[in-house]
C-alpha positions as CSV (number, residue, x, y, z in Angstrom):
1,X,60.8,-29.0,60.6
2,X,57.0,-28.1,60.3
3,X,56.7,-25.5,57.0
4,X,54.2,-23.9,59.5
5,X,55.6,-23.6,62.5
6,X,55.4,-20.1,64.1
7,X,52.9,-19.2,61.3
8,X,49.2,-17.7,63.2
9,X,46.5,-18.1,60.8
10,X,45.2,-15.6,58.8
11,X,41.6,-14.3,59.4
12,X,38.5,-15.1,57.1
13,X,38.7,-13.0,53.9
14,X,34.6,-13.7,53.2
15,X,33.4,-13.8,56.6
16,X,30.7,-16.5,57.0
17,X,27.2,-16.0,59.2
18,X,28.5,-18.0,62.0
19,X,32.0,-18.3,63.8
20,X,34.7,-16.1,64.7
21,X,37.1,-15.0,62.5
22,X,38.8,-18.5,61.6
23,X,34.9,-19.5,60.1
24,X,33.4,-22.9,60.9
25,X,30.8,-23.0,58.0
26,X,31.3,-25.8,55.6
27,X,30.2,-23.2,52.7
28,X,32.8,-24.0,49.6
29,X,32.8,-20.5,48.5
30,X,34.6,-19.1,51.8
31,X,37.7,-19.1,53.0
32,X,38.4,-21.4,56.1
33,X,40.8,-21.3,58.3
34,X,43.0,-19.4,56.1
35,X,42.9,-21.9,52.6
36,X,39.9,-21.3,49.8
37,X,37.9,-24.1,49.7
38,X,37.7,-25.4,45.7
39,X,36.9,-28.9,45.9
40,X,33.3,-28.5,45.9
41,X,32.1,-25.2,43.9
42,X,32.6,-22.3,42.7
43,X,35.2,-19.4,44.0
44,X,33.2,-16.4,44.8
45,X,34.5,-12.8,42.5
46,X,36.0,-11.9,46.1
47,X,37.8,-15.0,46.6
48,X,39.4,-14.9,43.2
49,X,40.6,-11.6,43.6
50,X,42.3,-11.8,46.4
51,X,44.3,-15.0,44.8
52,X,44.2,-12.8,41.5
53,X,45.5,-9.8,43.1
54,X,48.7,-11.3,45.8
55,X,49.6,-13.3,42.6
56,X,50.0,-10.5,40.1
57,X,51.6,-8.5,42.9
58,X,54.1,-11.3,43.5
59,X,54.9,-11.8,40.2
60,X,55.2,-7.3,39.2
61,X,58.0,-7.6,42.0
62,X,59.7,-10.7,41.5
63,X,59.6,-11.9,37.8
64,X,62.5,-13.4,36.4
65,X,64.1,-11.1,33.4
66,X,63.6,-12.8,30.7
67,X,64.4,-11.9,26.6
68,X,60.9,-13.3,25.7
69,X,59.4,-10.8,28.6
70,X,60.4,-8.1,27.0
71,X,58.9,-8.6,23.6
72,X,54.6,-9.0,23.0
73,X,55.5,-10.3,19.1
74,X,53.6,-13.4,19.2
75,X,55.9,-15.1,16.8
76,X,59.0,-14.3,19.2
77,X,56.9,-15.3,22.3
78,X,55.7,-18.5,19.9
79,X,59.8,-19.8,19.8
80,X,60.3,-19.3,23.0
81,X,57.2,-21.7,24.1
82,X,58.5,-24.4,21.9
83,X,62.4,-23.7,23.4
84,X,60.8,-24.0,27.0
85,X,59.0,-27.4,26.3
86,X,60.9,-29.9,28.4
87,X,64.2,-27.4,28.7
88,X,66.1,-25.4,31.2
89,X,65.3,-21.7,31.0
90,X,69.1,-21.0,31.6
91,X,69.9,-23.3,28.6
92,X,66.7,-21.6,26.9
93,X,68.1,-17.8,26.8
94,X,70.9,-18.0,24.2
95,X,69.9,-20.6,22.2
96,X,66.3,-18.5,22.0
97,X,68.7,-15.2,21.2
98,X,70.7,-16.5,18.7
99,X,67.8,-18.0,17.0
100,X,65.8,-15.0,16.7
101,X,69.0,-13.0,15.6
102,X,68.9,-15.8,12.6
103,X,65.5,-15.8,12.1
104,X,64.4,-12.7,12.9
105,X,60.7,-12.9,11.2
106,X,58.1,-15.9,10.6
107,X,58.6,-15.6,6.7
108,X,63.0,-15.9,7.5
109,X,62.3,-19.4,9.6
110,X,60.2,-20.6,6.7
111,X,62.4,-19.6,4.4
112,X,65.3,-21.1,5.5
113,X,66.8,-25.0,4.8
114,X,66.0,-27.2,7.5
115,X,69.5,-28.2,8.4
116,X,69.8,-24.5,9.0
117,X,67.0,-24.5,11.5
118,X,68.7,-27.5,13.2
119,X,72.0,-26.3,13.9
120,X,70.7,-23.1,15.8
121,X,68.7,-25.5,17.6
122,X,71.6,-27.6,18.7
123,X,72.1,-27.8,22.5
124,X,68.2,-28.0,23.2
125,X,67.5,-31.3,22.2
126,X,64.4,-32.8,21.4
127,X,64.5,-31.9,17.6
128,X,61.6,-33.0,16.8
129,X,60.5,-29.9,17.9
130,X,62.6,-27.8,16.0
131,X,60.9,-29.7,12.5
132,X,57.8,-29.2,13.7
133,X,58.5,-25.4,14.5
134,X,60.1,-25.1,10.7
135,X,56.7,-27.0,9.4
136,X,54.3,-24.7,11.3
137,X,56.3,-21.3,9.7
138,X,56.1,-22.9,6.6
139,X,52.0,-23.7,6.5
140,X,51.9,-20.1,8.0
141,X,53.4,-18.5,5.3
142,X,52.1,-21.0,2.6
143,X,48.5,-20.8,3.7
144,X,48.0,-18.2,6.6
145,X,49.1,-15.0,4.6
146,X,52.4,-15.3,7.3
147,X,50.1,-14.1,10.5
148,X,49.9,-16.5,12.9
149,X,46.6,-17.4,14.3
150,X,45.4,-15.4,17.6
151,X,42.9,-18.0,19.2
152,X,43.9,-20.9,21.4
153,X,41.7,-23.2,18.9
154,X,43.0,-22.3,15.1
155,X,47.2,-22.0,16.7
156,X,46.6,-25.9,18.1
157,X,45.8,-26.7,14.2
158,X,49.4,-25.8,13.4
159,X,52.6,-29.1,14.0
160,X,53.9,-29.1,16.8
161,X,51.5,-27.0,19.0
162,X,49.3,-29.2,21.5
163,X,47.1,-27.5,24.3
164,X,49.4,-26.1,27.0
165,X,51.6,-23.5,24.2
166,X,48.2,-22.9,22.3
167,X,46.8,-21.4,25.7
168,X,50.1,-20.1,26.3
169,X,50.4,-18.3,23.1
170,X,47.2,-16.9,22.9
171,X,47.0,-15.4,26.0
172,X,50.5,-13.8,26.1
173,X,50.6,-12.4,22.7
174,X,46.8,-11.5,21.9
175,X,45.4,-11.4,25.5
176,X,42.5,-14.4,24.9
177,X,41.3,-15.2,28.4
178,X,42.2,-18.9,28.2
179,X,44.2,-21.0,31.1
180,X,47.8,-22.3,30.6
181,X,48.4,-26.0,32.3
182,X,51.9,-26.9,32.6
183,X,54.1,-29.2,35.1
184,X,54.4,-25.7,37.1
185,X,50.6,-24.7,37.3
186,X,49.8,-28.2,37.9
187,X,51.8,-28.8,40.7
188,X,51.0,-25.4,42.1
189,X,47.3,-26.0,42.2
190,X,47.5,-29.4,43.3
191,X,49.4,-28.2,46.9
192,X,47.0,-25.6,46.7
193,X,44.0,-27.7,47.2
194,X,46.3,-30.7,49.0
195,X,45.2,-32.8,45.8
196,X,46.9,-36.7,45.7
197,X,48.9,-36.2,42.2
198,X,50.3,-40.2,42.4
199,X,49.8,-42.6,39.6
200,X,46.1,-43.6,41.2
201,X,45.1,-40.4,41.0
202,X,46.1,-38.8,38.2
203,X,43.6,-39.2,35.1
204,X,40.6,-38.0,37.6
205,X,42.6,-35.2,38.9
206,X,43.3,-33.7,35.3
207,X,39.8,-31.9,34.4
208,X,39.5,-30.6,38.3
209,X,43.0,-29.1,37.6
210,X,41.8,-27.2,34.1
211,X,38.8,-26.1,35.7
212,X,40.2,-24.2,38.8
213,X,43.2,-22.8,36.5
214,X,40.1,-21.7,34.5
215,X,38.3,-20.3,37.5
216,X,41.5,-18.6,39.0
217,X,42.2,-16.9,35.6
218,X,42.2,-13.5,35.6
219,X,40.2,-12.6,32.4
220,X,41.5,-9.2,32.5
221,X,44.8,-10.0,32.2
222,X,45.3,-13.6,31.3
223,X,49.1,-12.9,29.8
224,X,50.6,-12.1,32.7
225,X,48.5,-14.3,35.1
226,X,49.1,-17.0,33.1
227,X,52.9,-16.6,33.5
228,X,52.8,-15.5,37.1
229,X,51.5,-18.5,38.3
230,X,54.2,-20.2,36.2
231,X,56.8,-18.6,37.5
232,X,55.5,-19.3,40.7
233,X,55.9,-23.0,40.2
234,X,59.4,-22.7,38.3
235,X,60.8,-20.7,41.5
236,X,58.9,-21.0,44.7
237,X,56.7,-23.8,44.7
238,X,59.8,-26.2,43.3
239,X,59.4,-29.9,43.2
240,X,61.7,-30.7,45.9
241,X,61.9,-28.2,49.0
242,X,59.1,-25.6,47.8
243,X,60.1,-22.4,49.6
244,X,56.6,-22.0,51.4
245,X,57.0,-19.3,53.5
246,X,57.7,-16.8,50.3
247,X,54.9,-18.0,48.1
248,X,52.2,-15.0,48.0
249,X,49.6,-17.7,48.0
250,X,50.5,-19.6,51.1
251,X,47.6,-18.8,53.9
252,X,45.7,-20.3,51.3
253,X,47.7,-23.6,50.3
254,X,46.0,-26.5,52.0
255,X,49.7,-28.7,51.8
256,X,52.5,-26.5,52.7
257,X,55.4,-28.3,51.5
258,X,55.6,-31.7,48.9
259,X,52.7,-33.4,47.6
260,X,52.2,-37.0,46.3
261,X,53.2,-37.3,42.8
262,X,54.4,-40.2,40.6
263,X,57.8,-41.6,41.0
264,X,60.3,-40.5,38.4
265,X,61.6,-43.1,36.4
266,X,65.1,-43.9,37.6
267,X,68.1,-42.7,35.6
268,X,70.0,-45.3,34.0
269,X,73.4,-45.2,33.1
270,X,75.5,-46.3,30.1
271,X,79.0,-46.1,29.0
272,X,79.6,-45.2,25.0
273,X,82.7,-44.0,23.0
274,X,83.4,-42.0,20.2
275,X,86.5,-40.8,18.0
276,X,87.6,-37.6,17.7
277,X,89.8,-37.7,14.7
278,X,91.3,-34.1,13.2
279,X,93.4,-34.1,10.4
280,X,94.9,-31.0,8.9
281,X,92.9,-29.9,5.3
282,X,94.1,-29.5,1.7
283,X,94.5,-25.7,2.4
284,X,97.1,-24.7,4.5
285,X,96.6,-21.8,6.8
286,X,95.1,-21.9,10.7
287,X,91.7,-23.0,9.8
288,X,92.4,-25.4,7.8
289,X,92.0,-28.3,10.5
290,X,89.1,-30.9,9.9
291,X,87.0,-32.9,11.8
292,X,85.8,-36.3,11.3
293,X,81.8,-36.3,11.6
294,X,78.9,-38.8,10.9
295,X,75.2,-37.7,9.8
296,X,72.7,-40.0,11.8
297,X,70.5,-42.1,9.1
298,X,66.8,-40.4,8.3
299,X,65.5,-43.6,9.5
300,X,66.3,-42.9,13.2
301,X,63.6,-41.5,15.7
302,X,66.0,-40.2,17.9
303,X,67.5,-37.1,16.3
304,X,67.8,-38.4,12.4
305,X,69.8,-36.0,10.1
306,X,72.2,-34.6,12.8
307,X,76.2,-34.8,13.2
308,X,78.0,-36.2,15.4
309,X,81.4,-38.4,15.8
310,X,81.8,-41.8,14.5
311,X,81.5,-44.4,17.2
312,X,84.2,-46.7,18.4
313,X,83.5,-50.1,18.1
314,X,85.6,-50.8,21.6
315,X,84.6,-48.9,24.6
316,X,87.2,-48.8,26.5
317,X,90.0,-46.8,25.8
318,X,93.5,-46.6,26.4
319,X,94.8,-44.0,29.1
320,X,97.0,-42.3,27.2
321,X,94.5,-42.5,24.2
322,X,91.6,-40.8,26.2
323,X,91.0,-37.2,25.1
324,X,88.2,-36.8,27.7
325,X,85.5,-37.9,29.4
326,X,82.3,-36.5,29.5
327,X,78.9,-36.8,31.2
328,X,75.9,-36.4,29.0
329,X,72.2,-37.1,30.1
330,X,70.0,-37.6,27.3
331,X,66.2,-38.1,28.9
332,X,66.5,-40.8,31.8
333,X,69.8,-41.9,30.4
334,X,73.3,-40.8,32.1
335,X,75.9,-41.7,29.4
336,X,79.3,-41.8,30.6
337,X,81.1,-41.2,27.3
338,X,84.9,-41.6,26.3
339,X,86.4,-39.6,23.7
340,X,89.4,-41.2,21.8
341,X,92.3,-39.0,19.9
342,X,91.8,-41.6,16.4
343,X,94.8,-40.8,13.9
344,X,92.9,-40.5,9.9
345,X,94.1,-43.6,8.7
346,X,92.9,-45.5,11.7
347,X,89.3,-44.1,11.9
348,X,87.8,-47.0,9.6
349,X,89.3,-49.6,11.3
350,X,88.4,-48.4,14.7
351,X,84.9,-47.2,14.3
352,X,81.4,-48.5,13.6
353,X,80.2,-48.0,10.2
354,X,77.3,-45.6,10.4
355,X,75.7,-42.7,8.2
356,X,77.4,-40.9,5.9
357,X,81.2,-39.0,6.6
358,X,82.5,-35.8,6.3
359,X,85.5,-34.3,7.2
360,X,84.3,-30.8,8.0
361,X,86.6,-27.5,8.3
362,X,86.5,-26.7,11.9
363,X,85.5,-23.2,11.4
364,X,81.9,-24.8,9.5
365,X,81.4,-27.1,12.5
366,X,79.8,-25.2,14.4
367,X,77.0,-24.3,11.8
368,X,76.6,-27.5,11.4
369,X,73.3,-29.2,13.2
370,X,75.7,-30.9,15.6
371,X,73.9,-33.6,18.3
372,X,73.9,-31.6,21.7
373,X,77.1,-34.6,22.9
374,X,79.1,-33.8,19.8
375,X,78.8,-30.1,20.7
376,X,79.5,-30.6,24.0
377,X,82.6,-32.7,23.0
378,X,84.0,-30.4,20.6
379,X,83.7,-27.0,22.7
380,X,85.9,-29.1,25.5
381,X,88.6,-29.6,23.2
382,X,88.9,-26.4,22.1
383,X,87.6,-26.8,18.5
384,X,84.5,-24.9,17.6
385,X,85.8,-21.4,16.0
386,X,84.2,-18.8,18.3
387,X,83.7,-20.8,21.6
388,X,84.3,-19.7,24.4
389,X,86.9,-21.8,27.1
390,X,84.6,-24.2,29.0
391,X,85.5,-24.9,32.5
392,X,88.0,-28.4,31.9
393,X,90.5,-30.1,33.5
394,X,93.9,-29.5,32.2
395,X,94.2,-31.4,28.5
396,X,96.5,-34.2,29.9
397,X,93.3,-35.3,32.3
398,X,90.2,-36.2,32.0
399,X,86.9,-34.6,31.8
400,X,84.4,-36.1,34.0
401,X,81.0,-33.3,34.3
């Protein structure tokens, strides 16, 4: 079904010399029929407000309530930027809560051990991140007097902080009229002016993207304009099945539905097994059950100094041997993973000698910077003190999610 159908088009919101109200000029500062023509110049002032104004208006009505929303400290609104790079706002919220009940200041993140920062970070992935976060507090404190920087320029000196949460930072927390570029706003603005995003395309298209999100700013109010047309990407103009006829911008979009972009890369799936082994500890009493973990060597580039359960050097596992099994997608990977029930005296023999080993009270565990799998694994079965019931099969099946 045409996006359009039954849609009349809107009249010309700069009228040109010539023409009726659908316009015929070829001027690239007017509106024709009913998109704003960008490719070629300029936006007029009253072209940009108009955009400006049904954006901001969209986005007063309809933004999402978020925890980071609700609070203009720019170290708060500087964790949650970092949380959001490459992660699901819904898996964003309590992680970013928790956190900021830990580390309630700049000077308690840099303060605190590493491992510490880790295991609130659990669940997020891409820890690399979370280092880079620690190392930033840390030079802020050390160096900076503990106030982060207000200008897009001096925050991108810091780790971890390219040009997308620089922009977003700034303009958010200290109002600095400077655009914000994300996969959102790119996609946006791309259907907006019907721009070919594929692989041939792209490295032209890049500084014509920065310079209309720099023309469309709103230097007035960059914070919210910035995140308005954000949330317009994360929630209306979606990657798959853009819900057209409620974007606020869409007698202007010159595509009306998908646009070419680059293929995804195909996910790829592999099957993996790990022990879960639980012993009863040298203190008697309810807690006193341990769990059998591994720390991932320093050496590793994917998540190095994290815990997780000793692999099993067979992968398949005997049915009435299998604890569960779980899905777990880390970046264009699908990992179909088997958990084993492994007895103590048979988790050398069984497993593949790894990092070092711990057997870790069960009520520590979930302190611990745990891999997001061995969180994941351990919730299921019931094990991490203070989690809540996750929606399972019954323990005699498995646990395919």
């Amino acid at each position: 079904m045409d996006p359009r159908a039954g849609w009349t088009e809107p009249t010309q919101l700069v009228p040109g010399r010539k023409g009726g109200p659908r316009g015929d000029r070829t001027d690239s500062n007017t509106f024709h029929n009913g998109t704003v023509n960008l490719s070629k110049g300029h936006l007029r002032a009253e072209n940009r407000a108009v955009l400006r104004a049904e954006l901001l208006a969209w986005y007063g009505l309809n933004q999402r309530d978020l925890p980071w929303r609700r609070d203009a400290n720019p170290y708060a609104i500087w964790v949650s930027e970092i949380m959001l790079q490459q992660t699901r706002v819904a898996v964003v919220v309590e992680r970013y809560q928790a956190f900021l009940k830990r580390f309630p200041t700049l000077v308690a993140l840099a303060l605190s051990a590493e491992e510490e920062v880790l295991a609130l970070w659990s669940g997020l992935g891409y820890y690399r991140r979370a280092r880079m976060l620690h190392k930033a507090a840390q030079f802020v404190v050390g160096q900076l007097n503990g106030t982060l920087p207000a200008s897009a320029a001096e925050l991108r000196k810091l780790p971890g902080i390219g040009a997308y949460t620089g922009a977003a930072i700034a303009s958010i927390a200290y109002g600095e009229p400077v655009a914000v570029v994300d996969g959102n706003v790119e996609r946006v603005l791309c259907r907006l002016e019907s721009w070919d995003a594929s692989k041939s395309g792209e490295a032209a298209l890049r500084p014509r993207i920065d310079a209309l999100a720099g023309e469309l700013l709103d230097p007035r109010n960059p914070g919210d304009f910035n995140q308005a047309l954000m949330e317009l990407g994360a929630t209306v103009c979606l990657p798959r099945n853009p819900q057209c006829l409620i974007c606020p911008w869409v007698k202007y979009c010159k595509t009306r539905g998908e646009h070419k972009t680059v293929p995804r890369a195909r996910m790829v799936s592999r099957e993996v097994a790990y022990a879960l082994s639980v012993r009863t500890g040298l203190q008697a009493g309810p807690g006193s059950r341990e769990v059998l973990l591994e720390k991932r060597p320093a050496a590793l580039t994917v998540m190095p100094g994290l815990w997780e359960l000793p692999a099993l050097k067979e992968i398949e596992v005997p049915e009435e041997e299998l604890r569960m099994i779980v899905r777990h997608a880390i970046m264009h990977v699908n990992y179909y993973v088997r958990i084993r029930t492994v007895f103590e005296d048979d988790a050398e023999t069984m497993t593949v000698a790894g990092g070092e080993r711990q057997w870790v009270p069960l009520n520590e565990a979930a302190e611990m910077a745990l891999t997001g799998l061995a969180r994941k694994v351990l919730t299921r079965a019931h094990l991490l003190t203070g989690t809540s019931r996750d929606v399972m099969t019954a323990a005699s099946e498995p646990d395919l999610t």
